[in-house]
C-alpha positions as CSV (number, residue, x, y, z in Angstrom):
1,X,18.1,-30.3,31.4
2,X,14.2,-31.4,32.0
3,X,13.8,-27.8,33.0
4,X,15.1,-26.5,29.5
5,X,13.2,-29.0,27.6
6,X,10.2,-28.3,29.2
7,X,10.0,-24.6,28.8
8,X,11.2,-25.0,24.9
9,X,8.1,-27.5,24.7
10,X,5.8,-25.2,26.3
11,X,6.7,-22.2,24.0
12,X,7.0,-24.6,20.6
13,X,3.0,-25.5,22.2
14,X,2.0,-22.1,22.4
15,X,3.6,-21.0,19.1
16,X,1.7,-23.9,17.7
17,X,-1.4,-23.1,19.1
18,X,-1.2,-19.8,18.3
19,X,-0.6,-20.2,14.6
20,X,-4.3,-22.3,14.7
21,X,-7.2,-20.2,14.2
22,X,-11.0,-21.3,13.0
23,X,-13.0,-18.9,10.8
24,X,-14.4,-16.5,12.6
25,X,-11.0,-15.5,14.9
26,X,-10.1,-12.8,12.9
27,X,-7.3,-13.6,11.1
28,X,-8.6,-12.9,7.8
29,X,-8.5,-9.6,9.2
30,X,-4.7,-9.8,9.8
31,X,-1.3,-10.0,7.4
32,X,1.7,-11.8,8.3
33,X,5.2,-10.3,6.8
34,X,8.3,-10.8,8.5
35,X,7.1,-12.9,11.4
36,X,4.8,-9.5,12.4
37,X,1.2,-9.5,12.2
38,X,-0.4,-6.3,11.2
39,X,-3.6,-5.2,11.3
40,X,-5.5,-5.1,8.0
41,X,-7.4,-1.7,7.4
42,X,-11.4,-2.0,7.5
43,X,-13.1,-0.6,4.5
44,X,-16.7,-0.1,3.4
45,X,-18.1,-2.2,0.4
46,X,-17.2,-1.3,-2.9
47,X,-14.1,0.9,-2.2
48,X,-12.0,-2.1,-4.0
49,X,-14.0,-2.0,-6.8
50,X,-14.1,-5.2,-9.5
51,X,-15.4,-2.5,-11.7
52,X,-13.6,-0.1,-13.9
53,X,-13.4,3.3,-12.4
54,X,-13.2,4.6,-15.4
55,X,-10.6,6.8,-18.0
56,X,-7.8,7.4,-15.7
57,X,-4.7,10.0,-15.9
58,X,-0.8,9.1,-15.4
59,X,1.0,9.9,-11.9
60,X,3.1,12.8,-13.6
61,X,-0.1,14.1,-15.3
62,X,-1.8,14.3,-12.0
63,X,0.7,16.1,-10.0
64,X,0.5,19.3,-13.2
65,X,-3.5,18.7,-11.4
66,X,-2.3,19.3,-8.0
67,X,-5.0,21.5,-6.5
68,X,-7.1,21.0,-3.7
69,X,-10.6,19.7,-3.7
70,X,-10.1,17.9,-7.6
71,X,-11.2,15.1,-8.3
72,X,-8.8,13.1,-10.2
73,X,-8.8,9.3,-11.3
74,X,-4.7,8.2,-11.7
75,X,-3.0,4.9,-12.8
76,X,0.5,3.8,-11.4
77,X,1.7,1.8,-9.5
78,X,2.5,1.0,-5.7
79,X,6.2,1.7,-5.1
80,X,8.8,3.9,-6.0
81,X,10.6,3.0,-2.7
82,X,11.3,0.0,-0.5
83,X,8.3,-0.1,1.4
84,X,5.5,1.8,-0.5
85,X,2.8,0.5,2.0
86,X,2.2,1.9,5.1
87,X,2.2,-1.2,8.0
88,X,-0.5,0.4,10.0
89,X,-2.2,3.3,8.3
90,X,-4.3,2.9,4.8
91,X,-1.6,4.5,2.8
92,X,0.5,3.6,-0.2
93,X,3.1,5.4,-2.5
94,X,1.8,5.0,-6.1
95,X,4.1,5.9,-8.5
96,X,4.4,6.8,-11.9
97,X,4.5,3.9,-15.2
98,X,7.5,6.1,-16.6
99,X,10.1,5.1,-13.6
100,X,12.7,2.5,-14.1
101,X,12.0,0.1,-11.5
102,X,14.7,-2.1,-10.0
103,X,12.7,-5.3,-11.6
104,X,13.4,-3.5,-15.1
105,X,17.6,-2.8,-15.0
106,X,19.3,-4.9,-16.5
107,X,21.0,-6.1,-13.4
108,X,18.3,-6.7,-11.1
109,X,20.3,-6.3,-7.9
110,X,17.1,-5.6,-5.8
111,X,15.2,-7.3,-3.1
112,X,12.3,-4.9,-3.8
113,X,11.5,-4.8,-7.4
114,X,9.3,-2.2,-7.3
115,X,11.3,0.2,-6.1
116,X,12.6,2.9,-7.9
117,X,16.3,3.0,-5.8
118,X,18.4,3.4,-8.9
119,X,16.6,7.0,-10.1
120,X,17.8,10.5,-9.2
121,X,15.4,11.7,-6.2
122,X,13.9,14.7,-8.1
123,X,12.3,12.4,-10.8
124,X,11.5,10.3,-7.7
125,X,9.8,13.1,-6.3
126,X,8.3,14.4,-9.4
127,X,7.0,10.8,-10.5
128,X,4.9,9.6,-7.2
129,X,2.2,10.8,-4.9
130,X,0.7,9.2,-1.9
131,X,-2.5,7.8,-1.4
132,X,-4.5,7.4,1.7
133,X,-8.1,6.6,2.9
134,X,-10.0,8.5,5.0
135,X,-13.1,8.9,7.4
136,X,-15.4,11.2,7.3
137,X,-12.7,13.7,9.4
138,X,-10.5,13.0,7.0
139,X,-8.2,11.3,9.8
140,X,-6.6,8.0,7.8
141,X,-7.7,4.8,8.5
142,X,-6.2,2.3,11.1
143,X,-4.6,-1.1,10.0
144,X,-2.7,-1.6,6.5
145,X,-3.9,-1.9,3.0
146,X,-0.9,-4.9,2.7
147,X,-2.5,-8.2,1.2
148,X,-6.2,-6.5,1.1
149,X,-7.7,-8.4,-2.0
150,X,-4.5,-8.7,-3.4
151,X,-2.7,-5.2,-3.1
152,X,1.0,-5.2,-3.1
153,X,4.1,-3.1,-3.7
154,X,4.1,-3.6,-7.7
155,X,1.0,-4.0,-8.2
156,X,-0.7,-1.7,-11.2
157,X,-3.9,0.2,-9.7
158,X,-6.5,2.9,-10.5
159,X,-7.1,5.4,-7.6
160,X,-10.5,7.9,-7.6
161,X,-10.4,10.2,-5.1
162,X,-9.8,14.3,-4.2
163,X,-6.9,16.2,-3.8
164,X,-6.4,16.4,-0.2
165,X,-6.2,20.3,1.1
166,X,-2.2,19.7,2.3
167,X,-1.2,18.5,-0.5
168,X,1.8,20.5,-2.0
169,X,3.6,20.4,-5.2
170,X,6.6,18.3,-3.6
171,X,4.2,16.1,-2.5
172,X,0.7,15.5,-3.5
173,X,-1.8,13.5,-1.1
174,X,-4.9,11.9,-3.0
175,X,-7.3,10.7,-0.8
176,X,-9.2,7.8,-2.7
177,X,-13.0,7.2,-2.9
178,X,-12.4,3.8,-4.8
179,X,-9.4,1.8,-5.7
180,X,-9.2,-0.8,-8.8
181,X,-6.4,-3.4,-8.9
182,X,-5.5,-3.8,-12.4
């Protein structure tokens, strides 16, 4: 019995110790969901901008823009599915303002109410595009955009960035310059 107690104690200490952190140990740089941490993604200054970005175009009128190397700036917003933000890569599913959300039935039977669940896959498909940030090899950034000054599945947003050269038709692949959280 002391032998159980004691090694509940010891982990309910370590738990407890664990959860404590000063300033500077790094866990502004971390997001808790689910009881897993995740590593948030690093960015240079300014690439969440307070700023506008500027006149922006739709999700659907994007994807009718859908060729490499142009520069586009699109408003939606993150979701579409269940989990529109990547957990360890800077990358998000932005969708379209014209899908019927789960948060906008009339039965809201949805744990996720930014996901689009209830719509037939083509306008699914048709309506949403992903975004990522890249380096200067256009390889995607480590860590998730999750909780990053306040981004979150539902959330409206402005994207500026270039039409990355695999994006297809099906599925188009801006990767953003500068993001603004409306």
């Amino acid at each position: 019995m002391y032998k159980k107690y004691l090694i509940l104690s010891s982990f309910a200490f370590l738990l407890f110790i664990g959860s404590c952190s000063s300033e500077n140990s790094g866990v502004d740089n971390e997001s808790i969901k689910s009881d897993i941490v995740y590593k948030k993604v690093s960015l240079p200054d300014g690439v969440i901008s307070a700023n506008s970005i500027g006149e922006s175009i739709t999700v659907c009128e994007a994807k009718l823009k859908n060729v490499a190397g142009n520069w586009l700036t699109v408003e939606g917003f993150i979701g579409g599915r269940r989990e529109p933000i990547s957990k360890e890569r800077a990358i998000f599913i932005m969708g379209d303002h014209e899908l019927v959300t789960c948060d906008e039935m009339p039965t809201d039977h949805c744990s996720t109410p930014w996901d689009a669940c209830c719509e037939p896959r083509e306008k699914i498909s048709s309506s949403t595009l992903t975004v990522r940030l890249v380096d200067s090899k256009n390889d995607v950034l480590k860590g998730t955009l999750y909780g990053l000054r306040g981004i979150k599945p539902g959330q409206t947003i402005k994207v500026f960035g270039k039409v990355d050269q695999k994006s297809i038709p099906e599925s188009m692949i801006i990767n953003a310059e500068k993001l603004e959280l409306l």
